[in-house]
Backbone bond lengths (Angstrom), bond angles and torsions (degrees), N, CA, C in turn:
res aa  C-N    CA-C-N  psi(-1)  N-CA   C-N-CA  omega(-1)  CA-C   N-CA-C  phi
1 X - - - 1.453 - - 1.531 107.11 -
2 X 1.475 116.73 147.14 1.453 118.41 -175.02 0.967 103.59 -70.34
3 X 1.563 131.66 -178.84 1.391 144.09 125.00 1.584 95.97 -32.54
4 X 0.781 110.83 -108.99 1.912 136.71 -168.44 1.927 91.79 -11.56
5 X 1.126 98.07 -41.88 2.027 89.39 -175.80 1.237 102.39 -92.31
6 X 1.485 134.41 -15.01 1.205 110.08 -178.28 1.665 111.32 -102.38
7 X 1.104 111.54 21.21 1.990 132.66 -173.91 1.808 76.86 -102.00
8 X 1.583 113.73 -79.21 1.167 107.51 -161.69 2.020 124.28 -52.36
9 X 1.187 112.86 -31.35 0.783 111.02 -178.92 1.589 108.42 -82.21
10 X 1.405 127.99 -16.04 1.445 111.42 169.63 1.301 107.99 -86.56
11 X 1.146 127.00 -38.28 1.618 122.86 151.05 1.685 126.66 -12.91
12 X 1.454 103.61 -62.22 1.729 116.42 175.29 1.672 93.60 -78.25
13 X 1.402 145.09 -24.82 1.166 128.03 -163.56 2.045 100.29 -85.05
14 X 1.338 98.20 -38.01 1.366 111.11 171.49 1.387 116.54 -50.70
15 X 1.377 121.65 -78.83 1.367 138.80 162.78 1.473 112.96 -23.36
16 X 1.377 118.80 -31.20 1.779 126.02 -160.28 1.756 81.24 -84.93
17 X 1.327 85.63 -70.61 1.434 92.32 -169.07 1.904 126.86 -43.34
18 X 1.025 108.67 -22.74 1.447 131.64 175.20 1.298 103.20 -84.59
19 X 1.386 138.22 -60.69 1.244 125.81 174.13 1.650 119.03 -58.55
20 X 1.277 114.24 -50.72 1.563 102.46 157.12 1.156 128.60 -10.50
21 X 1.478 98.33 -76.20 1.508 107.45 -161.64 1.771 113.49 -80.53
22 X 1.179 125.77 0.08 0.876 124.50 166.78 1.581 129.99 -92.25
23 X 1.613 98.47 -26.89 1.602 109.44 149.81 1.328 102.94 -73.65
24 X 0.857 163.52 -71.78 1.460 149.11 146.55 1.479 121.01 28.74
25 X 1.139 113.93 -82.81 1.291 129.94 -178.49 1.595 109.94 -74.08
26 X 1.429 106.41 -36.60 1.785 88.65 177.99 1.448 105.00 -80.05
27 X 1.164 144.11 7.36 1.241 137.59 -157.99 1.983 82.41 -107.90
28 X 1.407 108.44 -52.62 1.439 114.70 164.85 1.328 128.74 6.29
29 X 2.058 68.18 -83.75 1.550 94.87 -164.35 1.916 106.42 -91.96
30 X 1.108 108.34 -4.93 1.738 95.15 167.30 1.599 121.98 -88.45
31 X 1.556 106.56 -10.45 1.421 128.51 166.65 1.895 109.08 -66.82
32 X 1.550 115.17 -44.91 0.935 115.92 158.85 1.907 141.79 -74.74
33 X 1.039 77.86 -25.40 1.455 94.30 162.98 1.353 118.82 -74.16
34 X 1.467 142.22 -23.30 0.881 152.62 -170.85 1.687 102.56 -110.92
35 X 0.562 118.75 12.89 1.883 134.05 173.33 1.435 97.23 -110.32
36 X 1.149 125.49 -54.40 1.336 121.25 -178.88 1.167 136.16 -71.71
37 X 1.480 96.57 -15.05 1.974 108.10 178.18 1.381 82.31 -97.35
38 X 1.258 162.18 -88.62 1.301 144.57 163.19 1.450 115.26 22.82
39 X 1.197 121.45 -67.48 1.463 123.27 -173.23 1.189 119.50 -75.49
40 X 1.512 112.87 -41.44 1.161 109.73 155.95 1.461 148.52 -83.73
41 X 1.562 104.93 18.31 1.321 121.16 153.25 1.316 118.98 -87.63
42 X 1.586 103.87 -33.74 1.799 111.22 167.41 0.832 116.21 -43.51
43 X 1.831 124.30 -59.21 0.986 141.82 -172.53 1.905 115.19 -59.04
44 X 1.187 98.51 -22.86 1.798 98.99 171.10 1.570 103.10 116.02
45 X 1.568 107.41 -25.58 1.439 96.28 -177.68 1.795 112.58 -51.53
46 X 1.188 116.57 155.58 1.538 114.97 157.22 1.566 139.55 -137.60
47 X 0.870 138.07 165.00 1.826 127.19 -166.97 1.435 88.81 -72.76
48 X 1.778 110.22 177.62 0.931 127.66 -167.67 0.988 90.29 -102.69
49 X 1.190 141.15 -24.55 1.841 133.92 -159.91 1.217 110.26 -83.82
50 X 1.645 110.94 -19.11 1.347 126.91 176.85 2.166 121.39 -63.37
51 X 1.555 86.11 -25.79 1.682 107.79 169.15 1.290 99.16 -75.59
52 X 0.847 136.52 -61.13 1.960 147.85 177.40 1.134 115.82 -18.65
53 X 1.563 91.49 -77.11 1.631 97.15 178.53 1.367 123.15 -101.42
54 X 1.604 116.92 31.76 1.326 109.51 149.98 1.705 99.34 -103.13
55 X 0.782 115.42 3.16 1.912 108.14 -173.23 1.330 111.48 -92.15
């Protein structure tokens, strides 16, 4: 394997790996985020938009 293909291919192995983990983590953190509006609907709090469109 060349130089030149083995730059490019750690390049795409890099990049793979970076996009992963960043779907990764937002998938994470919108899993957690969504736990928390949960609780705090338990809790009684409510959105504002929720005044809106009952008015």
């Amino acid at each position: 394997m060349s130089a030149h293909a083995l730059y490019v291919t750690a390049a795409y192995g890099i990049t793979a790996v970076v996009l992963i983990g960043l779907i990764g983590w937002i998938l994470l953190d919108q899993r957690a985020r969504k736990r928390e509006l949960a609780e705090l609907e338990a809790a009684g709090v409510r959105r504002r938009s929720d005044k809106a469109a009952k008015s």
